[in-house]
C-alpha positions in Angstrom: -97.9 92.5 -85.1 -101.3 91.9 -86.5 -104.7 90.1 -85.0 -107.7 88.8 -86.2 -111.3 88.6 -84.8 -113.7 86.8 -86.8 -117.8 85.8 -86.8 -119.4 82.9 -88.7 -122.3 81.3 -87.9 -120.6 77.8 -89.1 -117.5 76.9 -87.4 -114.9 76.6 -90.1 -112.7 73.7 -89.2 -116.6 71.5 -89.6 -116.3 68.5 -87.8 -117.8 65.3 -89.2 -119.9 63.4 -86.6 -121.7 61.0 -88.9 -121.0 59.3 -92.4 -122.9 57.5 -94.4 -122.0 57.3 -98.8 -121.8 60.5 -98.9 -123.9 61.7 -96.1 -122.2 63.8 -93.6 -122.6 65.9 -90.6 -121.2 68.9 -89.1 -121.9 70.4 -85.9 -122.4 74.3 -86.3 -121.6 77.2 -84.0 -122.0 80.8 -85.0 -118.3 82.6 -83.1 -116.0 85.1 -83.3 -112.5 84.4 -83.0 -109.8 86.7 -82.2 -105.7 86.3 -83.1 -103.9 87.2 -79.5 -100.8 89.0 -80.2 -97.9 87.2 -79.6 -94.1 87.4 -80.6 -95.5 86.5 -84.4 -97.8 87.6 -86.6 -100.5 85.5 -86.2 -103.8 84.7 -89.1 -107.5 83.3 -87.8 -109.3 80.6 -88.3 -108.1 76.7 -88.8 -107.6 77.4 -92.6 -105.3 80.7 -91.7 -104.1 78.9 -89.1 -103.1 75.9 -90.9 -101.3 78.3 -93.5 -99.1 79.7 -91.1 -98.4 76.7 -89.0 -96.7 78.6 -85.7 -97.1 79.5 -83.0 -100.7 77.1 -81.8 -103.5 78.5 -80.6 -103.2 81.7 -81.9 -106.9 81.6 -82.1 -109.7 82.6 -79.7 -113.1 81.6 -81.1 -116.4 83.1 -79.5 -119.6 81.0 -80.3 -122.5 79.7 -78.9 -123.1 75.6 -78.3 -125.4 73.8 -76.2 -124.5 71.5 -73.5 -124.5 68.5 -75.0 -122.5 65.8 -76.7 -121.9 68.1 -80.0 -121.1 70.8 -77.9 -118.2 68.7 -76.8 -117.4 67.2 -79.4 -116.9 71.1 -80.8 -114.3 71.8 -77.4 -112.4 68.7 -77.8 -111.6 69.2 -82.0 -110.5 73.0 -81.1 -108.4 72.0 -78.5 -107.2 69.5 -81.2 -106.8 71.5 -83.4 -104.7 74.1 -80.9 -108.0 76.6 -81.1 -108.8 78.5 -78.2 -112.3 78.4 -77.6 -114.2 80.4 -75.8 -118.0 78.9 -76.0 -121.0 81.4 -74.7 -123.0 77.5 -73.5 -126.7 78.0 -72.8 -129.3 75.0 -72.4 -132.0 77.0 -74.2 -131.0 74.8 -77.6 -128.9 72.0 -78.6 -125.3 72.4 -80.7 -126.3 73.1 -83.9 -125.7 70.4 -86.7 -125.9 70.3 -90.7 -126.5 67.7 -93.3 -123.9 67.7 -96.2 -125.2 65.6 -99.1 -122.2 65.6 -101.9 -123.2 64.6 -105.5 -120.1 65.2 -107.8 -118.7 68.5 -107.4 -122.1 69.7 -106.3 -123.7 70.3 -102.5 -126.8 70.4 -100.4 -126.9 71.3 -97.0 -129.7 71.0 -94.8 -129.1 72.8 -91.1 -130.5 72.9 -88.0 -129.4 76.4 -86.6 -130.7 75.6 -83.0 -127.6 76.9 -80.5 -126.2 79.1 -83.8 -129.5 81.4 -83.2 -128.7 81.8 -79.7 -125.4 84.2 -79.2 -126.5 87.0 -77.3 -124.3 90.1 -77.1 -124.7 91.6 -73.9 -123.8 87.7 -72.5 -120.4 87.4 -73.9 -119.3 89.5 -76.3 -119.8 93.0 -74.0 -118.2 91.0 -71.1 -114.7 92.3 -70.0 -112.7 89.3 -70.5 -114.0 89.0 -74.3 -114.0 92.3 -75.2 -110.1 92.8 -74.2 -109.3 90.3 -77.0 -111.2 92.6 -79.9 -109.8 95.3 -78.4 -106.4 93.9 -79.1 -107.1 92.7 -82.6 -106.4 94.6 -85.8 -107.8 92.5 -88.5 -111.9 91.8 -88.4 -113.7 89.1 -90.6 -117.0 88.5 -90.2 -119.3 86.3 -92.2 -122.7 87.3 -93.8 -124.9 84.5 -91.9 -124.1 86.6 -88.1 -126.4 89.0 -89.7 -129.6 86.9 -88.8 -128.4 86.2 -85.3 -126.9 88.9 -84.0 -126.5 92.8 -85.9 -125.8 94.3 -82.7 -122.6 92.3 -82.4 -121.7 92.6 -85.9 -122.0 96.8 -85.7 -120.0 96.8 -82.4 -117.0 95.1 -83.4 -117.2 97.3 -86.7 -117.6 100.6 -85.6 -114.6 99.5 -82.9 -112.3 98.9 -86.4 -113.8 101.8 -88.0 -113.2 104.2 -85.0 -109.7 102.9 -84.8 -108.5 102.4 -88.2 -108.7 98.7 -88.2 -109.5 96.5 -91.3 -112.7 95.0 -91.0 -113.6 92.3 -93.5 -117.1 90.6 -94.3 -118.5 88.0 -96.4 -122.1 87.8 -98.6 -122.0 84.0 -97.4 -125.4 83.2 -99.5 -127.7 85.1 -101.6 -131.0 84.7 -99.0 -128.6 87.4 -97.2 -128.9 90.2 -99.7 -132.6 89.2 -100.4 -134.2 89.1 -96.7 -131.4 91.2 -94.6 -130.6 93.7 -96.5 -131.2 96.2 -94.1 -129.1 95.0 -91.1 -126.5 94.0 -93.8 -126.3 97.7 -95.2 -126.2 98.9 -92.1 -122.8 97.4 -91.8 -121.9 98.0 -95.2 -120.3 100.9 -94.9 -117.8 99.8 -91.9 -116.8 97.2 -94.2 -113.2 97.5 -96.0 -112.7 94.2 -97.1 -115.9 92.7 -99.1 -115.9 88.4 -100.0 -118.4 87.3 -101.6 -119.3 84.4 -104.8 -120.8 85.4 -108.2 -123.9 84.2 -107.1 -124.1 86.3 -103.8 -122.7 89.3 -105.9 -125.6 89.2 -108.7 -128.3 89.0 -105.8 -126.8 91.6 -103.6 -126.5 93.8 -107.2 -129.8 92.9 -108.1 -131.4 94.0 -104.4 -129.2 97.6 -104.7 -130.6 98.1 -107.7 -127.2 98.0 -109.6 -129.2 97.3 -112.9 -126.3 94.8 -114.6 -125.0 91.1 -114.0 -121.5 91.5 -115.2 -119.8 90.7 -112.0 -116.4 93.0 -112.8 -118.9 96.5 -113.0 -121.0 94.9 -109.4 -117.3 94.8 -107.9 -116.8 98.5 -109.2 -120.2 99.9 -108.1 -120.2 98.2 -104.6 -116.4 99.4 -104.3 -118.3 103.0 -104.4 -120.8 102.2 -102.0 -120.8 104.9 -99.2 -118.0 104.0 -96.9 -117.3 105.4 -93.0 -113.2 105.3 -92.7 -112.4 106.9 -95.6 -108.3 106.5 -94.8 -108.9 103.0 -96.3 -110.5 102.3 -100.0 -113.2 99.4 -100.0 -111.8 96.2 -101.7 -114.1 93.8 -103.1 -113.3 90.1 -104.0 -115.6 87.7 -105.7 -115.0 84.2 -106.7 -116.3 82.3 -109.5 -115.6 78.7 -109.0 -113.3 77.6 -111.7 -113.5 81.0 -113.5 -111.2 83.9 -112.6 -111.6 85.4 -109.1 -112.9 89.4 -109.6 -111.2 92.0 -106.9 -110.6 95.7 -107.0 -107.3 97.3 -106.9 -106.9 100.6 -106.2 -109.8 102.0 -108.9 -109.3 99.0 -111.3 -110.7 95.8 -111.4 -108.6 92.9 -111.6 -108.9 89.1 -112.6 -106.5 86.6 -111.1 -106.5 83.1 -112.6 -107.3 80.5 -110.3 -105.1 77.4 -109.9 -105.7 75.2 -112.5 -107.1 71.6 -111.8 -108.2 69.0 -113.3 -111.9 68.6 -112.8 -112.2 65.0 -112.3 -109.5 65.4 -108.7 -113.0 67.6 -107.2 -114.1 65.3 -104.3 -116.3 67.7 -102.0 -116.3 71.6 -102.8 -117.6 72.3 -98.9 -115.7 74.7 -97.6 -113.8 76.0 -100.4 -115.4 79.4 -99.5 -113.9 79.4 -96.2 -110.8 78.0 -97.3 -110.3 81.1 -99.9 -110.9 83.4 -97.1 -108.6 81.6 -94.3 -105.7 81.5 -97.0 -106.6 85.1 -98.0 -106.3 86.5 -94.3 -103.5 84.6 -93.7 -101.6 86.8 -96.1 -103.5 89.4 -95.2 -102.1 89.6 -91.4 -98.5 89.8 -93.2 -99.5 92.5 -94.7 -98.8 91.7 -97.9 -100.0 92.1 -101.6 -103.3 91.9 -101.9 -102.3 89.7 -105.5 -100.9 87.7 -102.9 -103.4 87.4 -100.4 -105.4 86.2 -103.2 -102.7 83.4 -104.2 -102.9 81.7 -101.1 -107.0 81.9 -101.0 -106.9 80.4 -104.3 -104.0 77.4 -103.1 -106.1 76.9 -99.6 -109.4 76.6 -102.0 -107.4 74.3 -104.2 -106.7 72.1 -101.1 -109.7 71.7 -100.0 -112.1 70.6 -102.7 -109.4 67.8 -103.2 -110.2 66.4 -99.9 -113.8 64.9 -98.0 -114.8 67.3 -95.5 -113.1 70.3 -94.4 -109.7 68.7 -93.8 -106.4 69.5 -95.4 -103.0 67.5 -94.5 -100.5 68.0 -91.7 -98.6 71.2 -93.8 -99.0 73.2 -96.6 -96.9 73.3 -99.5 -97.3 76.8 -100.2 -94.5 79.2 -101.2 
């Protein structure tokens, strides 16, 4: 029986409120979500989720929203999409929202953070109630961007999966990361077991540690080697590279696993394809199996999702 608690500061399953060409917006929450054990092994997030299928609401997302329209809009597409979700609502800020602007297989996003800077730890995540559900989960993933909200949280939850022999999972997210919080970011580093992260996030964070190369194979090695805390579980680290083949460590070696192959024109919005890799990923992950395989079904949940507007994918996958 496996369970997941996660931390992003942008709610995966992004909902879009507004359309216009190719204009979108999200609303944003930064949350944790948690995988209640059940009679199944369960995965986290919509994406993992949506892999798996069964049973619903296997999900418990922490996160912070105002009380406003967004903010409901946010409660009534988890409860759509059979997400528990467990809001910390303040009236401090409003729901946090982000501009997607899509030109070909390319991206801009312009956010306002607003209720995403607000989580406070000793508000939700410390309460009783919440903390019960991390307790009981056995899989962690938590997402660079948490770093510049809340650190506290982040070392909390981590030293709980380090103390306890749990796998705890983290994400780069964006290069600005590496850049302007390094410190709280290495302070977690070496909790971290399970390492995501693009080629561009990997050459910053090497080039802020100092690693003194931009081949993305020896940054995987070296941050492999980084001082770690639970020492009963080698460090794995998986990059992707868009198109190009995705870079992970197994065992001492590093590894490149082909993504799916695509033709270029069928690329309609590449937002999300991150998150997707990762939900797919996890979802194998919680089965606790291969980590070749884990990385098949980030790369067919990627695939998925960069053929679709928004971060939407159909009714099942077709994933064997």
């Amino acid at each position: 029986m496996s369970c997941v608690l996660t931390t992003k500061k942008m709610f995966l399953d992004r909902l879009s409120t507004g359309e216009t060409g190719k204009m979108r917006i999200w609303c944003n929450s930064p949350f944790m979500s948690v995988i209640r054990p059940r009679d199944h092994l369960k995965a986290q997030e919509p994406f993992a989720g949506w892999m798996i299928q069964k049973p619903h609401k296997v999900a418990t997302f922490f996160g912070c929203i105002g009380k406003d329209h967004f903010g409901e809009i946010l409660k009534k597409k988890a409860e759509e999409a059979n997400v528990d979700a467990r809001y910390y609502e303040q009236n401090e800020e409003p729901t946090g929202t982000c501009a997607a602007c899509i030109t070909g297989d390319n991206r801009s996003l312009v956010a306002n953070l607003a209720a995403a800077n607000c989580y406070k730890k000793e508000k939700h995540l410390d309460l009783d109630s919440n903390w019960e559900l991390v307790e009981k989960a056995k899989v962690y993933y938590i997402a660079g961007f948490f770093l510049t909200v809340s650190p506290e949280s982040i070392l909390k939850v981590a030293k709980h999966a380090s103390e306890n022999n749990k796998i705890f999972c983290m994400n780069l997210s964006a290069p600005f990361i590496s850049q302007f919080f390094k410190e709280p970011l290495m302070k977690v580093m070496p909790y971290v077991d399970i390492l995501f992260g693009n080629e561009t996030e990997a050459a910053t964070f090497a080039k802020e540690l100092g690693f003194e190369t931009d081949d993305i194979a020896a940054i995987a090695n070296k941050t492999q080697n980084l001082p770690k805390e639970n020492v009963k579980r080698q460090r794995v680290v998986v990059f992707t590279q868009g198109k190009d083949d995705t870079v992970a460590t197994v065992g001492d070696k590093v590894t490149m696993f082909p993504v799916v192959d695509i033709d270029q024109n069928t690329i309609v919005d590449t937002n999300g394809a991150g998150d997707a890799f990762v939900g797919g990923f996890l979802s194998a992950l919680v089965r606790e199996q291969s980590l070749e395989e884990c990385i098949r079904a980030g790369h067919y949940a990627a695939n998925v999702i960069i053929q679709r507007v928004g971060c939407t994918f159909p009714e099942k996958p077709n994933f064997h």
